[in-house]
KOLMAR-281993 format. One record per atom (N, C-alpha, C): atom name; residue in one letter; x, y, z; residue number from 0. Coordinates in nm, 2 decimals, always signed. Last residue first. Layout:
<lumke><atome>CA</atome><residu>A</residu><px>X</px><py>Y</py><pz>Z</pz><num>NUM</num></lumke>
...
***
This chain:
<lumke><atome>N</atome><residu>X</residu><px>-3.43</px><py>-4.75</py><pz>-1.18</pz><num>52</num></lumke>
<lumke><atome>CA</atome><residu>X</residu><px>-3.42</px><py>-4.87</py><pz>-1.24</pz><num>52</num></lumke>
<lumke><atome>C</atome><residu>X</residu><px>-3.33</px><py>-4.92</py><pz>-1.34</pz><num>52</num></lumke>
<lumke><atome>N</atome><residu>X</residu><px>-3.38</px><py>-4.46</py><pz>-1.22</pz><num>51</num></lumke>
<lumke><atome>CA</atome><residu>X</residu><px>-3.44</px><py>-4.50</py><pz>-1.27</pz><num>51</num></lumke>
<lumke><atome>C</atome><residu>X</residu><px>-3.47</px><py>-4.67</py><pz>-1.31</pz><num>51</num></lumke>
<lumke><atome>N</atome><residu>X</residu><px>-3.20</px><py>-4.51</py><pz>-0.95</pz><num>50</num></lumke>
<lumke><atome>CA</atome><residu>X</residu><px>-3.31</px><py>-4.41</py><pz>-0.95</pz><num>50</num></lumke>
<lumke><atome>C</atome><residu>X</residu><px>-3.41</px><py>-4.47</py><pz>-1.09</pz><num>50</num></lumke>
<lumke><atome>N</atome><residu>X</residu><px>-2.98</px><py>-4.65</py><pz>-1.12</pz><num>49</num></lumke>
<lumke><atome>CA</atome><residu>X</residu><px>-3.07</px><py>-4.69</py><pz>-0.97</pz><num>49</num></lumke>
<lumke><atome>C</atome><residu>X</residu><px>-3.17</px><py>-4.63</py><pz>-0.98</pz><num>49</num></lumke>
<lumke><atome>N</atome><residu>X</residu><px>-2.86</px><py>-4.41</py><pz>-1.24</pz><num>48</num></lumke>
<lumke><atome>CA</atome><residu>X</residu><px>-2.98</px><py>-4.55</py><pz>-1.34</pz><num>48</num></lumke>
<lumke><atome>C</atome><residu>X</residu><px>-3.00</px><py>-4.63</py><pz>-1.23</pz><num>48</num></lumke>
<lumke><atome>N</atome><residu>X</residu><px>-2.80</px><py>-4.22</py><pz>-1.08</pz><num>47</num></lumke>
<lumke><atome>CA</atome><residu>X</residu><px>-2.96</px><py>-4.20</py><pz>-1.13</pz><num>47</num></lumke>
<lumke><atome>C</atome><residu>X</residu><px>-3.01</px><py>-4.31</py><pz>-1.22</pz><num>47</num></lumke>
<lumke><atome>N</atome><residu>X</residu><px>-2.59</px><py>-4.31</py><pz>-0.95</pz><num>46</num></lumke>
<lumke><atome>CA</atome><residu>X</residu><px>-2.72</px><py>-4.32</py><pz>-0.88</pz><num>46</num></lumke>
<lumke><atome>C</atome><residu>X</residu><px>-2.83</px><py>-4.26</py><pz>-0.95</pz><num>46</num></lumke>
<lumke><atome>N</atome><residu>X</residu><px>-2.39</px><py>-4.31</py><pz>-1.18</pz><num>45</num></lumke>
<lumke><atome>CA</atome><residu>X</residu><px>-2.44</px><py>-4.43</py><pz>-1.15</pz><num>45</num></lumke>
<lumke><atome>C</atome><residu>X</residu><px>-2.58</px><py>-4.45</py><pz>-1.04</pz><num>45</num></lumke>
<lumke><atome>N</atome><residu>X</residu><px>-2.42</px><py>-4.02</py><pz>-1.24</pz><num>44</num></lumke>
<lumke><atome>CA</atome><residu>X</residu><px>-2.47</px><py>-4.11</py><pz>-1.38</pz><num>44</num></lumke>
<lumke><atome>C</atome><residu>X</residu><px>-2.49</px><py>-4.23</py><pz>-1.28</pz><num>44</num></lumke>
<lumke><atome>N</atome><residu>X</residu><px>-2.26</px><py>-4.00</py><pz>-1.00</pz><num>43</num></lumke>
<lumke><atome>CA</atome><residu>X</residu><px>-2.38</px><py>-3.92</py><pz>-1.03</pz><num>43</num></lumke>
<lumke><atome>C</atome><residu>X</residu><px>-2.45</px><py>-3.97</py><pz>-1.15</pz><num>43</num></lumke>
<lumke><atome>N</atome><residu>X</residu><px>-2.00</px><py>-4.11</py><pz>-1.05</pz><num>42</num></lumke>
<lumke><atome>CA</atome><residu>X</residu><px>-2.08</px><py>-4.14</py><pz>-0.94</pz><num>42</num></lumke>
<lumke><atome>C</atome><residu>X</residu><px>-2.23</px><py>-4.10</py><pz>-0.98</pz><num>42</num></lumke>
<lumke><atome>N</atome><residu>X</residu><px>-1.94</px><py>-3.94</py><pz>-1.23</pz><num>41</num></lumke>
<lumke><atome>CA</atome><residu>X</residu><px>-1.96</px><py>-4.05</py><pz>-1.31</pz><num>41</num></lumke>
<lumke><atome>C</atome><residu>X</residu><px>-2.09</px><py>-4.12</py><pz>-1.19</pz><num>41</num></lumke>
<lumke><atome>N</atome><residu>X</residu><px>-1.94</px><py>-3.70</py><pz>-1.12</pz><num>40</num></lumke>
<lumke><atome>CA</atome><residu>X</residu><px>-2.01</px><py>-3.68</py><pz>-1.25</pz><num>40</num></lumke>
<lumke><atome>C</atome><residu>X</residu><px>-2.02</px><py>-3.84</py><pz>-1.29</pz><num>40</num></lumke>
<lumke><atome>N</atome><residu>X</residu><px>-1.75</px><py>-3.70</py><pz>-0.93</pz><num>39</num></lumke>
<lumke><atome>CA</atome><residu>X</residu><px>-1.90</px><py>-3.66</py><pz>-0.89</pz><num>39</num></lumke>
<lumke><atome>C</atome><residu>X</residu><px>-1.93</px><py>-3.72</py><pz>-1.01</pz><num>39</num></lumke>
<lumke><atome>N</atome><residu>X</residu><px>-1.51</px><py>-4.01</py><pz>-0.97</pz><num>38</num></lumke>
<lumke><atome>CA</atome><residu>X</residu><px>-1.55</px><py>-3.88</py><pz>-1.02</pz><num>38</num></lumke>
<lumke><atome>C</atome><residu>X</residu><px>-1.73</px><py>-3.85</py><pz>-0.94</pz><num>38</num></lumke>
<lumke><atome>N</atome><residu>X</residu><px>-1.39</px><py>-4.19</py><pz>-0.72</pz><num>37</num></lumke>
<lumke><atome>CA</atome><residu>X</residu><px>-1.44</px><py>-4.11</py><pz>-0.87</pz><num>37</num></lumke>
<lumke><atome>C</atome><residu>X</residu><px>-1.47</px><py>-4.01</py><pz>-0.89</pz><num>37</num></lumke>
<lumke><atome>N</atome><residu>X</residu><px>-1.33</px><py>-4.28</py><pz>-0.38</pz><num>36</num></lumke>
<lumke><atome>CA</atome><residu>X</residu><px>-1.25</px><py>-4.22</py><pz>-0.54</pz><num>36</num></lumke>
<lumke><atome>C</atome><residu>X</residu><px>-1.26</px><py>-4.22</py><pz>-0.69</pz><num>36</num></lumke>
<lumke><atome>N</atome><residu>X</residu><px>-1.48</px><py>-4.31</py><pz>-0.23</pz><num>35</num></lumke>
<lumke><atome>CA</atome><residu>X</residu><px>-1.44</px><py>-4.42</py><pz>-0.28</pz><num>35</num></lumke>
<lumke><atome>C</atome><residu>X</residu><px>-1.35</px><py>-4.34</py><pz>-0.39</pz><num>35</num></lumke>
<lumke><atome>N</atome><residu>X</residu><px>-1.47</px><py>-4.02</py><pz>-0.10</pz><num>34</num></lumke>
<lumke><atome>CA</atome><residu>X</residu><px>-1.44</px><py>-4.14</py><pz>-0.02</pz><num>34</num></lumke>
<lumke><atome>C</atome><residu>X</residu><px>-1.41</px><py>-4.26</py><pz>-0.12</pz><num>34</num></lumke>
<lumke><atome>N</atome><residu>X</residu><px>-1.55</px><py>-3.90</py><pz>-0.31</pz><num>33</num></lumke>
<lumke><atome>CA</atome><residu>X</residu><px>-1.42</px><py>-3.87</py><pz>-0.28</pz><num>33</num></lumke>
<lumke><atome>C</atome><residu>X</residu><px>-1.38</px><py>-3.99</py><pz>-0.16</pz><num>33</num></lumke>
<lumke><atome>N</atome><residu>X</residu><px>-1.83</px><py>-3.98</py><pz>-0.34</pz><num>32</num></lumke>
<lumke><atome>CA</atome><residu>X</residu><px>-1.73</px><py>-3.98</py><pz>-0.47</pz><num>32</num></lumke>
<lumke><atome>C</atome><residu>X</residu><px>-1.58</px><py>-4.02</py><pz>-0.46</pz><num>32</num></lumke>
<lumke><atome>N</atome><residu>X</residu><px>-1.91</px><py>-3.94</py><pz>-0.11</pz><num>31</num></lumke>
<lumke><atome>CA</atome><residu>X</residu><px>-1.91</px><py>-4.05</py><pz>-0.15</pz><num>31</num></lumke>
<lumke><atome>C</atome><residu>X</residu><px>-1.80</px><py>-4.02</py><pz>-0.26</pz><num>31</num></lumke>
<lumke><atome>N</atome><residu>X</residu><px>-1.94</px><py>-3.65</py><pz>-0.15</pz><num>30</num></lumke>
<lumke><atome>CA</atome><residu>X</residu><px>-1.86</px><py>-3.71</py><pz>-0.01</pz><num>30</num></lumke>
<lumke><atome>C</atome><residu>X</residu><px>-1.81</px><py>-3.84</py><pz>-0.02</pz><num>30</num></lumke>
<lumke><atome>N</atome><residu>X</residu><px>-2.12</px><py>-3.62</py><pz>-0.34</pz><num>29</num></lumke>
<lumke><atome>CA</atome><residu>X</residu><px>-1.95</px><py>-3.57</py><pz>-0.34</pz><num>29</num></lumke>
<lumke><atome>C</atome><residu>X</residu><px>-1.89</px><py>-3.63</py><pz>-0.25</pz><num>29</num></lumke>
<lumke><atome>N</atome><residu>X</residu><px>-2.32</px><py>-3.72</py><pz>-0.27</pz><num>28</num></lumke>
<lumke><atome>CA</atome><residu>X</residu><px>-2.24</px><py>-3.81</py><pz>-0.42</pz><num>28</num></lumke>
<lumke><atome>C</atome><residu>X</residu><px>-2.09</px><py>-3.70</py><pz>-0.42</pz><num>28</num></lumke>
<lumke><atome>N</atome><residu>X</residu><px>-2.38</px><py>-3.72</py><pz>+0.03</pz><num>27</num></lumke>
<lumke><atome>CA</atome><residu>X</residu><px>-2.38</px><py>-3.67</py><pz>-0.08</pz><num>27</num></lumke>
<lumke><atome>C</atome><residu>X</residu><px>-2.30</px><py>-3.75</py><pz>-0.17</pz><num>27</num></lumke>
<lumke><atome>N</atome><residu>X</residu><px>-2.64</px><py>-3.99</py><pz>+0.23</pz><num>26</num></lumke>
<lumke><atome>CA</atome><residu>X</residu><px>-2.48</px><py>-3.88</py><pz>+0.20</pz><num>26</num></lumke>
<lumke><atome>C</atome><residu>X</residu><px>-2.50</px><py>-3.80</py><pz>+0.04</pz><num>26</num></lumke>
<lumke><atome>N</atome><residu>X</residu><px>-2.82</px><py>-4.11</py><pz>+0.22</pz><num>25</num></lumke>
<lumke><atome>CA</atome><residu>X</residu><px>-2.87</px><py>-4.00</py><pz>+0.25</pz><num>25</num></lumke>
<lumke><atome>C</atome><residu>X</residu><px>-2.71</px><py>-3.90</py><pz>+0.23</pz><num>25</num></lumke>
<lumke><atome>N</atome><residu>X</residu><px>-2.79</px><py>-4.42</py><pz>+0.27</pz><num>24</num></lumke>
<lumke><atome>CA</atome><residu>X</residu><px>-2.77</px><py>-4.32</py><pz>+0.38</pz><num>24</num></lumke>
<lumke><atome>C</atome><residu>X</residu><px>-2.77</px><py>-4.14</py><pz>+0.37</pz><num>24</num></lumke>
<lumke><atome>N</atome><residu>X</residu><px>-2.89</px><py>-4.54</py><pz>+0.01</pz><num>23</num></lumke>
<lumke><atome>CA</atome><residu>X</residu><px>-2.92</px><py>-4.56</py><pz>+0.11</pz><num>23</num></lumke>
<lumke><atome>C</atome><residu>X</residu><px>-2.88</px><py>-4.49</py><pz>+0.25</pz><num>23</num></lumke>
<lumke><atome>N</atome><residu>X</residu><px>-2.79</px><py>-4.38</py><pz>-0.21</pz><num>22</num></lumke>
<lumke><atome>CA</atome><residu>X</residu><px>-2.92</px><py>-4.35</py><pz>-0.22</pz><num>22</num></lumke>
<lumke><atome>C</atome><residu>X</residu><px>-2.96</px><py>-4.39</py><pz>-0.08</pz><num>22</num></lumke>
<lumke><atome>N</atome><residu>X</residu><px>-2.52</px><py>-4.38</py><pz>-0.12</pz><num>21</num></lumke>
<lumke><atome>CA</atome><residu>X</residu><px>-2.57</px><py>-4.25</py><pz>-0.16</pz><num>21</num></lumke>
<lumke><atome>C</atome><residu>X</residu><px>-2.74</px><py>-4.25</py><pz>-0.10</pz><num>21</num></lumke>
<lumke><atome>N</atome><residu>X</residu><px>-2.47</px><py>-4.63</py><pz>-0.16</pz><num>20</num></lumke>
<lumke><atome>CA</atome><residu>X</residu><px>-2.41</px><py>-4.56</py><pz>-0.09</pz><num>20</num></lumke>
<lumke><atome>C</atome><residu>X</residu><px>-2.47</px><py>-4.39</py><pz>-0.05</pz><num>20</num></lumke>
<lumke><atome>N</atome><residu>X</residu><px>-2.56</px><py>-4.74</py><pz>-0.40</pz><num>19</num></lumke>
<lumke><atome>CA</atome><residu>X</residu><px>-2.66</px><py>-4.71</py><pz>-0.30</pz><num>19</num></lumke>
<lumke><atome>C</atome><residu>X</residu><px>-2.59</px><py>-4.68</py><pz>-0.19</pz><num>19</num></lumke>
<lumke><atome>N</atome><residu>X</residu><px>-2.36</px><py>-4.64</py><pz>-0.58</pz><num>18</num></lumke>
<lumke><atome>CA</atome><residu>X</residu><px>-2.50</px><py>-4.53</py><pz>-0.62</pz><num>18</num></lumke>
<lumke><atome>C</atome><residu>X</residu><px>-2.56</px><py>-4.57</py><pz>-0.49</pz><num>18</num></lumke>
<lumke><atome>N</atome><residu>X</residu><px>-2.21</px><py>-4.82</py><pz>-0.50</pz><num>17</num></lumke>
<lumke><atome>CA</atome><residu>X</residu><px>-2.14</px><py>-4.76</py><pz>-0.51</pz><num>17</num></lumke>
<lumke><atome>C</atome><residu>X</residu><px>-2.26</px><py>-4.63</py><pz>-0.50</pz><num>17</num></lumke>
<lumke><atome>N</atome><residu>X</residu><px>-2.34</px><py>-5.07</py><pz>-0.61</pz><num>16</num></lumke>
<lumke><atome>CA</atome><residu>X</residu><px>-2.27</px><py>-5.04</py><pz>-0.45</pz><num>16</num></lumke>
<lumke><atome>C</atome><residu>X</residu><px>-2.29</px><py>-4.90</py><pz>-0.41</pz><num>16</num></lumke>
<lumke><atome>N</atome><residu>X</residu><px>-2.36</px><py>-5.04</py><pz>-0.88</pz><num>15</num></lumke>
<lumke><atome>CA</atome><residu>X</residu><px>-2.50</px><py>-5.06</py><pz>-0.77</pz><num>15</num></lumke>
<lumke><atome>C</atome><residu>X</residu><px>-2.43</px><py>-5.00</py><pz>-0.62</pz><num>15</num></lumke>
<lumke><atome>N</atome><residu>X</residu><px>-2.08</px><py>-5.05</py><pz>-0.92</pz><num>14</num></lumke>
<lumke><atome>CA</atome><residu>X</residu><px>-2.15</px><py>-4.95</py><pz>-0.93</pz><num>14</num></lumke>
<lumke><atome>C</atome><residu>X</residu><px>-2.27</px><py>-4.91</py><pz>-0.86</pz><num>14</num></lumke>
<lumke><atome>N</atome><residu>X</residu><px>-2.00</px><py>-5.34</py><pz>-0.88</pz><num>13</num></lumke>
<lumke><atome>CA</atome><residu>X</residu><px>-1.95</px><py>-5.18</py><pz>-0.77</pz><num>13</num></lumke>
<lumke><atome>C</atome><residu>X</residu><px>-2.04</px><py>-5.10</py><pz>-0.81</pz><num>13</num></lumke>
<lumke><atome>N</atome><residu>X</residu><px>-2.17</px><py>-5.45</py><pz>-1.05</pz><num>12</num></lumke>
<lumke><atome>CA</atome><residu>X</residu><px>-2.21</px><py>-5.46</py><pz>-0.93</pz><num>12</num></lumke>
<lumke><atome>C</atome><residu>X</residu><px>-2.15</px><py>-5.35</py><pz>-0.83</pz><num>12</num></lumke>
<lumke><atome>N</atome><residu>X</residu><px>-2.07</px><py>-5.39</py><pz>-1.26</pz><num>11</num></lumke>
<lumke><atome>CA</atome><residu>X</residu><px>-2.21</px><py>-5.34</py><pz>-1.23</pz><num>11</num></lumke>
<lumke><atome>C</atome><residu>X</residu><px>-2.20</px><py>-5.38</py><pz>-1.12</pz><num>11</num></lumke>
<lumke><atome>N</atome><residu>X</residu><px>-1.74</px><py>-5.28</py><pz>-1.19</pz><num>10</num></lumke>
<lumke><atome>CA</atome><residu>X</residu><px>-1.84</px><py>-5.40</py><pz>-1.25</pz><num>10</num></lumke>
<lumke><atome>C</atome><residu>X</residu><px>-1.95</px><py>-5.34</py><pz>-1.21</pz><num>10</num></lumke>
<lumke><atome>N</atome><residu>X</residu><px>-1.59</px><py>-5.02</py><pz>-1.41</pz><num>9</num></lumke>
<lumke><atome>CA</atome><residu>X</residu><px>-1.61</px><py>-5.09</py><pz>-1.27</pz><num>9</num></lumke>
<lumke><atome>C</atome><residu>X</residu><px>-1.71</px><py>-5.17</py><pz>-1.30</pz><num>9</num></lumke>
<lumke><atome>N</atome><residu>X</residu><px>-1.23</px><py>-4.93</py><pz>-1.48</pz><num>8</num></lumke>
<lumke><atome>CA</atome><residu>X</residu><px>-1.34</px><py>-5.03</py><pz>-1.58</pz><num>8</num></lumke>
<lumke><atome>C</atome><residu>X</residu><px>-1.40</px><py>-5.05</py><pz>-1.43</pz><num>8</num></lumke>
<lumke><atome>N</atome><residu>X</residu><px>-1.03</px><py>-4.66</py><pz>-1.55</pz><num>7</num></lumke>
<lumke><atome>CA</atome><residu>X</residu><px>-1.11</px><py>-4.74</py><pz>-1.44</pz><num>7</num></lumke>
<lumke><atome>C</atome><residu>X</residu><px>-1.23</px><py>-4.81</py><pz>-1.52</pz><num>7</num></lumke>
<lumke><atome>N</atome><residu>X</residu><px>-0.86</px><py>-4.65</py><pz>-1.86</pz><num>6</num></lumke>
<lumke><atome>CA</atome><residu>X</residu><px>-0.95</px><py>-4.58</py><pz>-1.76</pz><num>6</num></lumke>
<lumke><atome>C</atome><residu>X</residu><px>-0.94</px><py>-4.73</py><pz>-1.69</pz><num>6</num></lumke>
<lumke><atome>N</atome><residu>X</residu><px>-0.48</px><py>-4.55</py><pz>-1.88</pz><num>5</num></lumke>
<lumke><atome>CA</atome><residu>X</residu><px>-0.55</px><py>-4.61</py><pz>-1.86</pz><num>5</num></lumke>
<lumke><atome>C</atome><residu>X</residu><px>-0.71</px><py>-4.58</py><pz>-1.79</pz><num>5</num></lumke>
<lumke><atome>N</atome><residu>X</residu><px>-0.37</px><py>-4.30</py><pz>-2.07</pz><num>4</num></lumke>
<lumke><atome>CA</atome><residu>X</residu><px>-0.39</px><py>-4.32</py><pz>-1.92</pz><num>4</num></lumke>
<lumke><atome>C</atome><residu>X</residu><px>-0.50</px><py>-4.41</py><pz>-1.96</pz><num>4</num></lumke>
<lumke><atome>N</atome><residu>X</residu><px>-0.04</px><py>-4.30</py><pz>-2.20</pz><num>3</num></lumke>
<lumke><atome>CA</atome><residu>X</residu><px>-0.15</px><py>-4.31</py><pz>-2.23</pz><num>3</num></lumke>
<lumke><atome>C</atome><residu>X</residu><px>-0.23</px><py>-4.39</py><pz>-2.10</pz><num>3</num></lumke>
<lumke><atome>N</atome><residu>X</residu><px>+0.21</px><py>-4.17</py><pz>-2.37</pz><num>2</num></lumke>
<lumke><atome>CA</atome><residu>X</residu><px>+0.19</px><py>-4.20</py><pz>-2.23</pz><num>2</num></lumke>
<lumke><atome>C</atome><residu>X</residu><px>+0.00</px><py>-4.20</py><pz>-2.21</pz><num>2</num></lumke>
<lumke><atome>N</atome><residu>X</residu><px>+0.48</px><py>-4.28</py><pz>-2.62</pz><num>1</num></lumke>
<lumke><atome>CA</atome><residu>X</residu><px>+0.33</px><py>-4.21</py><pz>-2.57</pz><num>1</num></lumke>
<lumke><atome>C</atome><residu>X</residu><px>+0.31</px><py>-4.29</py><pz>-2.46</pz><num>1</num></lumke>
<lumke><atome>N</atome><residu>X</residu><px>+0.77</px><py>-4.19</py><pz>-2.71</pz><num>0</num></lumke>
<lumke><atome>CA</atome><residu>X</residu><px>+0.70</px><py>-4.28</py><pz>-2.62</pz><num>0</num></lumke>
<lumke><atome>C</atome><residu>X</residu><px>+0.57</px><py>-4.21</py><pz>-2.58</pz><num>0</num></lumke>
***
């Protein structure tokens, strides 16, 4: 029996949410991260393609 972990799929739109969480109150992308529950590193890819448009 293989045990195989499903990923988290999020819509562009949580993501936008999710990066201007960050971008719009100035919190950190760790605080945030752990509050909504991802990862720093994925969170962190989602507020710099905001950053870049």
């Amino acid at each position: 029996m293989g045990t195989t972990k499903k990923r988290n799929t999020y819509t562009p739109e949580y993501r936008r949410e999710a990066a201007h969480l960050v971008l719009d109150t100035g919190r950190t992308i760790t605080a945030v991260a752990a509050e909504i529950r991802v990862g720093e590193q994925l969170l962190g890819r989602w507020v710099q393609q905001e950053r870049d448009g």
